[in-house]
C-alpha positions as CSV (number, residue, x, y, z in Angstrom):
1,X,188.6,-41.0,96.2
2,X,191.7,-38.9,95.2
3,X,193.0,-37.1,97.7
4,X,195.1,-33.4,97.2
5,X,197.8,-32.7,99.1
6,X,200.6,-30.3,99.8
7,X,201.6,-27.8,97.7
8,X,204.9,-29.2,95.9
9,X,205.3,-26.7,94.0
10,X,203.7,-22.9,92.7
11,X,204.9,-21.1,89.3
12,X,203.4,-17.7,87.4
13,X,200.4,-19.7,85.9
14,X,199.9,-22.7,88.2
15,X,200.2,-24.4,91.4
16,X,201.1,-28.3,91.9
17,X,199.9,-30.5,94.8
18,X,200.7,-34.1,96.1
19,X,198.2,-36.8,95.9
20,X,197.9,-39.7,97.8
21,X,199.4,-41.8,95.4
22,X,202.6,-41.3,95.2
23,X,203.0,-41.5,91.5
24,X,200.4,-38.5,90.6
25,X,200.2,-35.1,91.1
26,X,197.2,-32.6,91.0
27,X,198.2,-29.1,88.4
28,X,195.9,-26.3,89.5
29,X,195.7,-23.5,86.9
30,X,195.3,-19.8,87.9
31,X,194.0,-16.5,86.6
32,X,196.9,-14.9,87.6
33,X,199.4,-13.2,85.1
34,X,203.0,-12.4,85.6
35,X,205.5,-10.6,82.9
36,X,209.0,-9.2,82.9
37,X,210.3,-11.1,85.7
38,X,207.4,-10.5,88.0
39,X,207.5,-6.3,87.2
40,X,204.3,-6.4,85.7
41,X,201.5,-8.5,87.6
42,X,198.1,-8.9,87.4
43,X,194.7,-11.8,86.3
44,X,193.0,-12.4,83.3
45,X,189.4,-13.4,84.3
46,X,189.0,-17.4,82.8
47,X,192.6,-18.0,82.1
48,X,192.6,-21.0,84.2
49,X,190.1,-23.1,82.8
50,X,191.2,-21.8,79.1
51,X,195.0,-23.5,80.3
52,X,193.3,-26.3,81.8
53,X,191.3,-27.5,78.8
54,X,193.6,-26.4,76.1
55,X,196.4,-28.7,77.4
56,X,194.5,-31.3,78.4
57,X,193.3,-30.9,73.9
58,X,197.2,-30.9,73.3
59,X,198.3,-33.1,75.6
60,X,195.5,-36.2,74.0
61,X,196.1,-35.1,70.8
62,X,200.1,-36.0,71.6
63,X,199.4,-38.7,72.8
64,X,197.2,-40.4,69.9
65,X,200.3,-39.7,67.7
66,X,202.7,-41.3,70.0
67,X,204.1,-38.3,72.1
68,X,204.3,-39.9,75.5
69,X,203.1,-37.1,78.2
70,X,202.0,-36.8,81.8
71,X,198.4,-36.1,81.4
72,X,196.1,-38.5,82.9
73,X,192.7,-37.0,83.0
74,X,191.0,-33.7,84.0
75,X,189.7,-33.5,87.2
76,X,187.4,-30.3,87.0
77,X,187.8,-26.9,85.4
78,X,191.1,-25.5,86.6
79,X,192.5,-29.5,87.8
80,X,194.2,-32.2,85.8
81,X,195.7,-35.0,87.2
82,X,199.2,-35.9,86.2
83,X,202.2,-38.3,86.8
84,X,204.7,-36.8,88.9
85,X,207.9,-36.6,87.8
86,X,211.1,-35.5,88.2
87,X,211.3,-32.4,86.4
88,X,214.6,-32.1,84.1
89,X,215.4,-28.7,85.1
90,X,216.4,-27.0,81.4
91,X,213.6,-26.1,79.6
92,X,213.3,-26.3,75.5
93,X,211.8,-23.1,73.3
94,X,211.3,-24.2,69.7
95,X,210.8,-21.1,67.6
96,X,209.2,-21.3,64.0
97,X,209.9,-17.1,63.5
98,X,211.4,-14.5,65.1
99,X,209.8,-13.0,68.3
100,X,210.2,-12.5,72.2
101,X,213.6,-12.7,73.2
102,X,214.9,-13.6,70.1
103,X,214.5,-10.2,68.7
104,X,217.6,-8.4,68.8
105,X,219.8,-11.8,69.4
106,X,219.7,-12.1,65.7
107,X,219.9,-10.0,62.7
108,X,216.3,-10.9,61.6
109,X,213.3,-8.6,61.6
110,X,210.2,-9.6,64.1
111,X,208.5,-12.1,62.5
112,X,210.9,-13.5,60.3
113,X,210.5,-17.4,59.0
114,X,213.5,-19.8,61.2
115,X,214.0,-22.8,58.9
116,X,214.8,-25.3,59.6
117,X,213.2,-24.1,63.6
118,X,215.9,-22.7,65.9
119,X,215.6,-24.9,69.7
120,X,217.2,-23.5,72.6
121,X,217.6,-24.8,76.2
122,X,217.1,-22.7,78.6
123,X,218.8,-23.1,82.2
124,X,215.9,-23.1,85.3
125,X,217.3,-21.3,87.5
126,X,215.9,-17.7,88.6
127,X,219.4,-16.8,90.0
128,X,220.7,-16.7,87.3
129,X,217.8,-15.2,85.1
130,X,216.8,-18.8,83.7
131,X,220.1,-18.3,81.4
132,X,220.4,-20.0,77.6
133,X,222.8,-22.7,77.7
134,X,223.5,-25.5,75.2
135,X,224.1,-29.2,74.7
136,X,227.6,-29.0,76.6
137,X,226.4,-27.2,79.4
138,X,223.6,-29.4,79.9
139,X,226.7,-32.6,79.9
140,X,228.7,-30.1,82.3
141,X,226.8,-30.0,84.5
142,X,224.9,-33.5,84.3
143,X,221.6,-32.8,83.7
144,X,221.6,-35.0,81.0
145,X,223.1,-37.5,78.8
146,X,224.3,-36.7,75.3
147,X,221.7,-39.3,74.4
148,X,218.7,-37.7,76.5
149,X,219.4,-34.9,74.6
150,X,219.1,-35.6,71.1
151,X,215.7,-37.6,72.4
152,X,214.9,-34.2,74.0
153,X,215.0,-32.3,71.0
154,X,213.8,-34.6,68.5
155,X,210.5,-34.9,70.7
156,X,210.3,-31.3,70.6
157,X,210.9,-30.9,66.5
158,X,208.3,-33.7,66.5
159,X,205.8,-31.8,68.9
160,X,206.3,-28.7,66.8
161,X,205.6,-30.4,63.4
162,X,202.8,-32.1,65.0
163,X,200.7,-28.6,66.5
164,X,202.1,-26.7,63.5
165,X,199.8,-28.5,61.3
166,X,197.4,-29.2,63.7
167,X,196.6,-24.8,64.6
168,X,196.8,-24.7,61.4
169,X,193.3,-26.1,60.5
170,X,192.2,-23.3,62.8
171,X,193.8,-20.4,61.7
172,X,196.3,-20.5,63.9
173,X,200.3,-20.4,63.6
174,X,202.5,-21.5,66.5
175,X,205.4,-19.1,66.5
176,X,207.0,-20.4,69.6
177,X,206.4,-22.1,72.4
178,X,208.6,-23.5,75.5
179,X,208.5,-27.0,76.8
180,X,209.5,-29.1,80.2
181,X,210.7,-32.9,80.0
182,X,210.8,-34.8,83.4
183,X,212.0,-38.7,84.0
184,X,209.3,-41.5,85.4
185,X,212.0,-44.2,85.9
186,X,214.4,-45.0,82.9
187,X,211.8,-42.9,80.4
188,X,212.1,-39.2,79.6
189,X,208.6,-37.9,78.8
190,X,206.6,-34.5,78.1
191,X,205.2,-32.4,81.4
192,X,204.5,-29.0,82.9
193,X,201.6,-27.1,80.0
194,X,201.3,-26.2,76.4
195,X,198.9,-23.1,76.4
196,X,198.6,-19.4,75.4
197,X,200.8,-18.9,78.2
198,X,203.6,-20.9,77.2
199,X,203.4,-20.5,73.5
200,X,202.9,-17.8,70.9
201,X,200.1,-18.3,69.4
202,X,199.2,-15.9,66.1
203,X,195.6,-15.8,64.0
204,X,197.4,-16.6,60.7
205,X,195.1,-14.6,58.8
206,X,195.6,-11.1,61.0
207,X,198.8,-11.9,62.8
208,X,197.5,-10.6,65.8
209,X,198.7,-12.5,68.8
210,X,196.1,-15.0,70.9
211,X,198.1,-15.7,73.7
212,X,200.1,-13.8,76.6
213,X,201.6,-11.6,74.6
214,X,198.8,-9.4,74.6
215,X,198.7,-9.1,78.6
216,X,202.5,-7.7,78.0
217,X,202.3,-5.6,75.5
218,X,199.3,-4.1,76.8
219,X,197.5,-5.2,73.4
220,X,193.7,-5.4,75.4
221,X,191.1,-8.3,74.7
222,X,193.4,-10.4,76.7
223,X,190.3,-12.7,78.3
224,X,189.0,-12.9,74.4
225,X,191.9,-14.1,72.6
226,X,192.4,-17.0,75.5
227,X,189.0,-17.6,74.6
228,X,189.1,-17.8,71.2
229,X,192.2,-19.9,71.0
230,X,190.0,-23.1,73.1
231,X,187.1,-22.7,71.0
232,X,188.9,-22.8,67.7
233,X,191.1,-25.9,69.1
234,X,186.9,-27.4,70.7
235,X,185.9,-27.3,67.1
236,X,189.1,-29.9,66.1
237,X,187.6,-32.1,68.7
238,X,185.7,-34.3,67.0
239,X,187.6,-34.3,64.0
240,X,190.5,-35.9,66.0
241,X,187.9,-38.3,68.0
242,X,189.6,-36.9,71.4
243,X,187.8,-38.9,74.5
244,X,185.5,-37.2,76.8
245,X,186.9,-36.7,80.6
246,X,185.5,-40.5,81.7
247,X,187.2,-42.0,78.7
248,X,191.0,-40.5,79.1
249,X,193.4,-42.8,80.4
250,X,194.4,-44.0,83.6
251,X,197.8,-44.4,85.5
């Protein structure tokens, strides 16, 4: 019987524990709710298991079209087991229209179309306020390979294509979203979450946002539109024949 370890490592959304196998890891997803650098703090009641099942609906769905990624199966509501990796330490934000951050970096209106889709890297390091940097910087200072790179970003075009039209059978649009790459050996693939709190998700009917933005701007219905985001993404189950829990793959 798996069993959980210490605590490797704890971010705004989620805590990580050893195993003892040495080649997995256990993700534990919280309630808890963090914005602005930590200024504005608090839970939204059911986040966990909504981040918890929605990636583990992303991460098969990847998967069955050839997006290598560390999920391995979901352990309860708030647990998944995963490969552990070692965690590149840039992350990668695709953006499909202007929002977040962006605004004010360019001379575009909130909301504005970005074609072809704008990636940035982003540096992970809270010392230096997780700065943007770009392809030479990442060569600078070694974190990767000119040709890890280009694989890095051509995965994440690929992802974003991929959930694009995916949401959109649901009435969803992906706006944005930020993603993590780690190495198992010589092979570079996807980790760390794709959920409301990582991306922007928008009902593409209403544009109202369904994800964390809502918890920052102090929009209300937080728990709801967490909520209505898995059910939407439940009712594509089927339709892409994704496993139940005793089915997904093993390391």
């Amino acid at each position: 019987m798996l069993e959980e370890r210490e605590l490797l490592t704890e971010g705004k959304g989620k805590r990580v524990y050893a195993t003892d196998d040495p080649r997995t890891a256990i993700v534990y997803f919280k309630d808890e709710a963090m914005a602005f650098h930590g200024l504005k703090r608090g839970s939204i009641m059911g986040k966990g298991e909504v981040n918890n099942e929605v990636c583990r609906h992303i991460f098969l769905l990847l998967k069955r079209r050839g997006i290598e990624n560390h999920f391995i199966r979901r352990l309860d509501d708030r647990r998944s087991l995963v490969r552990r990796l070692e965690i590149i330490p840039f992350a990668v934000k695709v953006r499909n229209r202007v929002a977040g951050s962006l605004v004010g970096r360019l001379p575009l209106t909130v909301g504005s179309f970005l074609y072809p889709p704008v990636v940035e890297f982003v540096l992970k390091d809270e010392e230096l306020d997780n700065t943007l940097i770009n392809s030479s910087h990442i060569r600078a200072l070694r974190l990767a390979t000119l040709q890890e790179i280009d694989f890095i970003t051509a995965t994440a075009l690929k992802i974003n294509e991929i959930l694009t039209e995916h949401l959109a059978a649901v009435d969803i649009e992906l706006i944005d979203f930020k993603l993590e790459f780690g190495r198992d050996g010589d092979k570079i693939i996807l980790a760390d979450e794709i959920s409301p709190d990582t991306a922007r998700f928008w009902d593409s009917k209403t544009h109202e946002p369904l994800d964390i933005d809502r918890f920052r701007q102090n929009l209300g219905n937080v728990e709801q539109a967490y909520q209505d985001v898995l059910q939407r993404m439940m009712g594509l189950d089927a339709a892409e024949n994704l496993p139940d829990d005793d089915q997904e793959e093993e390391l």
